[in-house]
Every structure is written in C-alpha cells, then in structure tokens.
C-alpha positions in Angstrom: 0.9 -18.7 23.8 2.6 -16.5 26.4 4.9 -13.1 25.6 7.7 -13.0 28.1 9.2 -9.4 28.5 12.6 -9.0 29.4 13.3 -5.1 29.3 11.3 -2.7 27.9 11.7 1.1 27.7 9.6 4.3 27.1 10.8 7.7 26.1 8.8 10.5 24.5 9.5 13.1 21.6 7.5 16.1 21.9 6.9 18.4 19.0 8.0 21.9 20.0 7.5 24.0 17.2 7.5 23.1 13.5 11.4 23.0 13.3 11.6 21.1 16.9 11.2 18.2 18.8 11.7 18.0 22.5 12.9 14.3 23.9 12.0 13.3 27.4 13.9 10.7 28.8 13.2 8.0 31.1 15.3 7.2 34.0 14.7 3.8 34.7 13.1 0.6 32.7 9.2 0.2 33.0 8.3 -2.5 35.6 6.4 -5.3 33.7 2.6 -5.9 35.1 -0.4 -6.6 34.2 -1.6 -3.2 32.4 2.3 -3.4 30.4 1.7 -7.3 29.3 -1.6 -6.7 28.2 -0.5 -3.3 26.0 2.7 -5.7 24.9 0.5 -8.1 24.2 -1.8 -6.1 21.9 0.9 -4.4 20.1 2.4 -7.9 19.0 -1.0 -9.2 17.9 -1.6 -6.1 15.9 1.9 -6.0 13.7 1.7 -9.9 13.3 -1.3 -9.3 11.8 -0.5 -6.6 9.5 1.6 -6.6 5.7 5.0 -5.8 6.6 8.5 -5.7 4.5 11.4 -7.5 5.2 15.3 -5.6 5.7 18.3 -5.9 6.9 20.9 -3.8 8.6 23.6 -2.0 6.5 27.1 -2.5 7.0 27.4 1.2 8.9 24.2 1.1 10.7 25.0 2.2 14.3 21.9 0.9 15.9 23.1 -2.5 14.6 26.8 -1.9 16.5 24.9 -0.5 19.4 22.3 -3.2 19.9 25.2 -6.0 19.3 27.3 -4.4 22.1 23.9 -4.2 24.2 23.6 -8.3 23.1 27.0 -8.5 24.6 26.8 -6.7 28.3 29.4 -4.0 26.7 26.1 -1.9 27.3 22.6 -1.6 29.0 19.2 -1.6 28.0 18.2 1.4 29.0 21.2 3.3 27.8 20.7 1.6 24.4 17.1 2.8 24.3 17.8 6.6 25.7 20.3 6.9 23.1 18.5 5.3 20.2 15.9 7.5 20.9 18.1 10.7 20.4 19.1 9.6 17.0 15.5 8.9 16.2 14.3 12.2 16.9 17.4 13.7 14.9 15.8 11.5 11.7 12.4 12.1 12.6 13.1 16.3 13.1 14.3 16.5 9.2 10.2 15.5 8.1 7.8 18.7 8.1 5.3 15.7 9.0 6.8 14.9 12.2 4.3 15.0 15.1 6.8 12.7 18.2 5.0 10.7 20.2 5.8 8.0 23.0 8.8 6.1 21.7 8.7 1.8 22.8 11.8 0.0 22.9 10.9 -3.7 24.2 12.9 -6.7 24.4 11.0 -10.3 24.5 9.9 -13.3 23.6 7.5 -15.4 21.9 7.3 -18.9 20.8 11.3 -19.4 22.0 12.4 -16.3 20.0 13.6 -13.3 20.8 12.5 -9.9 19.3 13.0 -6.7 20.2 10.2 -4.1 18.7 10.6 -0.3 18.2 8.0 2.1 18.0 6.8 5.5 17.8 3.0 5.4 19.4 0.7 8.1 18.7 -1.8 9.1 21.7 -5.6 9.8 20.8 -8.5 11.3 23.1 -11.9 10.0 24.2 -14.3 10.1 26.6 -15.1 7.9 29.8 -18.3 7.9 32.1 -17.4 6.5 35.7 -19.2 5.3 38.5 -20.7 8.4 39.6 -21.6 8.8 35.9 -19.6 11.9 35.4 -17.8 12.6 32.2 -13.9 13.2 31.6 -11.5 12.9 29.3 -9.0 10.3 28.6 -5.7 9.7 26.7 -4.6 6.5 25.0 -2.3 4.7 23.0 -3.2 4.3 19.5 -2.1 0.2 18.7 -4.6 -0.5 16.7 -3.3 2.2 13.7 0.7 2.3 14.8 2.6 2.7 11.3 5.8 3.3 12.6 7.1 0.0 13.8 10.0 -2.2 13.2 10.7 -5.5 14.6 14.0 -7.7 14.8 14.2 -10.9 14.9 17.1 -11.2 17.1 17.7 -15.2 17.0 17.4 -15.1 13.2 20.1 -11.9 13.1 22.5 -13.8 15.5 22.3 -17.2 14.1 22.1 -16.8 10.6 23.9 -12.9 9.6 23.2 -13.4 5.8 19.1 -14.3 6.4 17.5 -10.9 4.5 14.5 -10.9 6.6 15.2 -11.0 10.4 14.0 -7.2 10.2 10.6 -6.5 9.4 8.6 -3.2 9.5 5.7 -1.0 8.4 5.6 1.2 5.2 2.6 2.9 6.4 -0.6 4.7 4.6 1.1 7.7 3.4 3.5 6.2 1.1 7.6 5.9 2.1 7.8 9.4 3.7 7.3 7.0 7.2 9.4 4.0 6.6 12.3 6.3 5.0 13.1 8.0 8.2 12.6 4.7 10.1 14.9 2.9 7.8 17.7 5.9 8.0 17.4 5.6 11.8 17.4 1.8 11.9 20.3 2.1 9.4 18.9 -1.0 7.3 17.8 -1.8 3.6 14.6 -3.6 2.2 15.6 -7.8 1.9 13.2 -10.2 0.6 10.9 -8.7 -1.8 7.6 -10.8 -0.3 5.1 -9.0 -3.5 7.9 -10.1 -5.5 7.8 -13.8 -4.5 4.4 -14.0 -4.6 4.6 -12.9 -8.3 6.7 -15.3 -9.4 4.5 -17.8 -7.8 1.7 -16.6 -9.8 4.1 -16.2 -12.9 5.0 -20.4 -12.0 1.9 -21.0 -12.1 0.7 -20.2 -15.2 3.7 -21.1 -17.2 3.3 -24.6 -15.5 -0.2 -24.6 -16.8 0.6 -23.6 -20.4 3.7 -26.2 -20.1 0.7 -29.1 -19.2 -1.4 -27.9 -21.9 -4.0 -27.6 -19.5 -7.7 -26.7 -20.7 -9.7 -24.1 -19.1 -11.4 -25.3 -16.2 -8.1 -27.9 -15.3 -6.5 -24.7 -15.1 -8.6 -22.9 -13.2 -8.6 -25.5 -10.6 -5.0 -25.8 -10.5 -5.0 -22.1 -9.7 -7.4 -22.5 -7.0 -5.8 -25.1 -5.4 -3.1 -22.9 -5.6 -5.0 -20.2 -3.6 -6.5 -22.5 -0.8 -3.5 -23.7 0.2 -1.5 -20.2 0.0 -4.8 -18.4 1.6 -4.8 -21.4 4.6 -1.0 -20.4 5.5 -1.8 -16.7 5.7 -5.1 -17.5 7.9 -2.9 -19.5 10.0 -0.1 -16.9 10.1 2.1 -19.5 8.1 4.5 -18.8 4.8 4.1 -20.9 2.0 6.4 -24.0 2.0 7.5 -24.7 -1.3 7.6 -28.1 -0.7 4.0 -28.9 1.0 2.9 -26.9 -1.8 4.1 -29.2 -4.8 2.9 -31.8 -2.8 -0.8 -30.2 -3.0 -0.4 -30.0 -6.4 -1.0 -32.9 -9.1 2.7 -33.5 -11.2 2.9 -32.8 -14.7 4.6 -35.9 -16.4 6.0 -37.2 -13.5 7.5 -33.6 -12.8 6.2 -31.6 -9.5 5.7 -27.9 -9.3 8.5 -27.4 -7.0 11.0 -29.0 -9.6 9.6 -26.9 -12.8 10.3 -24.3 -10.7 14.0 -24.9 -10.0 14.5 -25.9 -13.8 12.6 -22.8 -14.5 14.9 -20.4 -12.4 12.3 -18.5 -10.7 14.3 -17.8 -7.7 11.5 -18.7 -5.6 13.0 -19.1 -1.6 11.9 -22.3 0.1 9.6 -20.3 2.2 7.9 -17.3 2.5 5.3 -15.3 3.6 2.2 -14.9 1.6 0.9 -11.4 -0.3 -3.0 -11.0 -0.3 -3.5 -8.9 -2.9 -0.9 -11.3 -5.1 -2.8 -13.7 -4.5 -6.1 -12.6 -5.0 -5.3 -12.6 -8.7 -5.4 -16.5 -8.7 -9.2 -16.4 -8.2 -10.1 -12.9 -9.4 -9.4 -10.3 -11.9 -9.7 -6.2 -9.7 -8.7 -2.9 -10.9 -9.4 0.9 -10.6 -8.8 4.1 -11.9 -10.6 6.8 -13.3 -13.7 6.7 -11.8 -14.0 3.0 -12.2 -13.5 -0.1 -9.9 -13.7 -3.7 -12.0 -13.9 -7.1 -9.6 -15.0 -10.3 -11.1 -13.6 -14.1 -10.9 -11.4 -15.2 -12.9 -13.3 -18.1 -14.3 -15.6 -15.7 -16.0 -13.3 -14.6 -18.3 -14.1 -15.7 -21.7 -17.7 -16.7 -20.6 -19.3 -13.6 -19.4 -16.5 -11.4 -20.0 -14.2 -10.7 -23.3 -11.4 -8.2 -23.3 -10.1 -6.8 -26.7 -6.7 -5.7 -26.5 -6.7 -4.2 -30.0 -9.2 -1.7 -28.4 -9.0 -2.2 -25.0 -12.6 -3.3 -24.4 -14.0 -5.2 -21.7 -17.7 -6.4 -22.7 -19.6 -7.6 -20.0 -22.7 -9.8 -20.7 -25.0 -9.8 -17.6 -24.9 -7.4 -15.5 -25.8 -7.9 -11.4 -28.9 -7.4 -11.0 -28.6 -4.2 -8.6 -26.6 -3.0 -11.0 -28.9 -3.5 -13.9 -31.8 -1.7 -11.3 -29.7 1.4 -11.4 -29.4 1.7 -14.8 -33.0 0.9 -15.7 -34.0 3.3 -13.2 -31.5 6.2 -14.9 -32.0 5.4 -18.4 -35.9 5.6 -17.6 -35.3 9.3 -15.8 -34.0 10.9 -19.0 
C-alpha cells in the first residue's frame, strides 16, 4: 500500500520568550525522496493507529475558504501553508504551554484518497556513535508521541459537505488545552461522537438481551460475539458495519439486531469506527479511583463476585493467588 505525496510544506514556530513565538518560513515546497516518504510514511502509520475525534469545519472557518480556493488553483500550496502557519502561531501564542515546533502541511494520497495532514512536530535529542566510534548528538522528529495533528479527508469534504467526520484529530494527554487551539485555528467543531456510538451499541445490546429474555451465559455469549467481531474491525483498521454485524448475530423472533435497533431509535450510523475502552466493557468490568484499580470479566459477576448497591459493596470470593501471597505475607508481619 503506497503513500503518494503531492505537496508538502515545512515551516517552524520558534518560542522566543514566554509571550513569543518567532515563525520561520520556508521559501519553496520540500522535494519528495526517500528520507521525506519514509518520515510521511511513519507519520501516517502512527495517527491511523491512534484514537482520534471526528469534526467538521464551521461555517466561518478561514482555513476551510483558504484550502477550497487552494482546491481550486485561485491559490498555491505553499502560499496556503506559509499563511496557515501564521494564523496557527497567533492561536498557538495565546497558550502559556506553547513550546512551537516544526509545523507539516502535506497533501497526498492513500488507497485513492486524498488527505491533507497538519501538524506541529516536536524535536527530541539523542545520541549516535559512528564509524569511527565517536559520540555526537543528534536531533529528531518526535512521530511516535505527535498530539497535535489533524487530518482531512479531502474526497469525503468535497463529495459529501454534510458527512461529520471527514476531519479527524488528536485530543492529546493533557486534556483539551491541545485540541482547543487546534480546533480555533482549524476553525472546526467535534462531529460524530465515536464513544458515543459505541455506547449505544453496548446500551443495544443489552436491552436486546433483556427483550430475548436471554439467561446468563446466552447472554454472555451474545456479548462476546459482539466483542469479536467489533475487536476484529479495529485490529483490521475497519469500523463496524451495522449490517455484517446483525448478520453475526443470531435474530430474536425472526427480528435481527440491526432492525431492533432502528425500532429502538438508537441513532446508531451505518458505520463507524470502533472505541476500545467501550468496548472492553462487553467482556470485562475496570475501574479506579482512590487508591484502587478493580479488573475482572464480566462473566464472573454473580459467581465469584456480588455487588450491593444498597451499600456499595463488591465481595470477592477467591482472591489470585499472588494476591492472596501478599496478604498472607502482611497479615503474618503484624
């Protein structure tokens, strides 16, 4: 599967001072070869593979009106980019936590779509050892742990204006200090709510199984067919189909999942992507807080494991056995 670059630009914001960021300014386009495909290359394969939210662009978002007139020929790349970049640094300059870095503007495609891919790279050090075994010091582009990074899909955006998710991006570790300075420069909203979807899934799901007066283990398997399939898509870099999903499943009276569903008004879309954590909670119950992190399967409830809400009790009856070794070994210290 090959990435084709059409244009791609590089620009840098350098932090000044704490109220300051400087912008340098390439002249010219970066000449794909071999070193730029490979680091294009990377970059894609690392933000396919991470949780991203969908958006689209606001009715007044000038990067929208300047990227269409770029679409058009009204404008170039490289203009587009230099002034994008400006505006960026204007968002980015009003965030104490602002540290620049090289900016990415790339235009390409992938499996006969197009996408263009904005980012904001950060550079880290290390060392090298060459061939005379001396050591130095290098710099490099950190891909691996990029957070600021949005992608449009530009066929989706031009053939279908009222899709919600031809724009996805990266809400980052540090909560939505990142993406709300990348979403002010982008000019663009949140769409499709993907942890949404993948809670009404689960929500479908169960309600289907109380509607088929299903017995404990029916329903457990039901949920973990539920979870196979869903967990095969996101190996595959899939979404979940609706439709090849009720055909997984076993009907209910003659009735498939996919039209309980519809009667049920869930508002599920036909497709889309699947939520790992959602979906984790088809299999297994996780939580923490306190001090405390809980993580057992599902099925266990009720056999191993009771909760009382009156009292909010969980009472566990056999422990794991390296658990239970720490705490003969402390209750034998005191």
């Amino acid at each position: 599967m090959s990435l084709d670059i059409e244009q791609i630009a590089l620009h840098q914001l350098n932090k000044r001072d704490e109220q300051t960021l400087d912008v340098v300014l390439r002249d010219t386009l970066l000449t794909p070869n071999a070193a730029v495909d490979e680091m294009m290359a990377e970059l894609h394969r690392v933000y396919s593979a991470k949780s991203k939210a969908y958006g689209l662009f606001n009715e007044d978002s000038e990067l929208a009106v300047t990227l269409r007139s770029c679409r058009k020929g009204d404008d170039d790349f490289l203009s587009f980019s230099r002034a994008a970049t400006g505006r960026l640094r204007n968002e980015l300059a009003k965030y104490p936590f602002a540290e620049g870095g090289v900016v990415l503007f790339c235009h390409y495609r992938f499996l006969a779509v197009e996408y263009l891919l904005v980012a904001v790279l950060n550079s880290r050090s290390s060392m090298r050892v060459n061939e005379q075994l001396d050591v130095s010091s290098i710099h490099y582009l950190d891909i691996n742990h990029a957070d600021i990074v949005a992608r449009i899909d530009l066929t989706e955006w031009e053939t279908n204006p009222e899709s919600t998710r031809y724009l996805t991006f990266l809400k980052g570790r540090v909560g939505r200090k990142v993406s709300d300075f990348f979403m002010d420069f982008l000019g663009a909203s949140e769409g499709l709510d993907t942890k949404a979807q993948n809670r009404g899934l689960l929500q479908a799901v169960d309600d289907f199984c109380t509607e088929a007066q299903l017995d404990k283990n029916e329903r457990q398997n039901y949920r973990q067919q539920v979870y196979t399939y869903c967990n095969e898509q996101l190996q595959a870099g899939e979404e979940i189909a609706l439709d090849d999903l009720s055909e997984e499943l076993p009907p209910w009276n003659d009735k498939k999942f996919k039209e309980f569903t519809q009667e049920q008004g869930y508002q599920l879309e036909e497709t889309f992507p699947a939520d790992r954590s959602t979906l984790r909670q088809l299999t297994k119950f996780a939580g923490s807080g306190g001090g405390l992190s809980i993580n057992f399967d599902a099925m266990l409830m009720g056999e191993r494991i009771f909760w009382d809400p009156a009292t909010d009790t969980l009472t566990i009856k056999g422990t794991p056995p390296n658990l239970r070794d720490q705490l003969q070994r402390k209750a034998g210290n005191k």
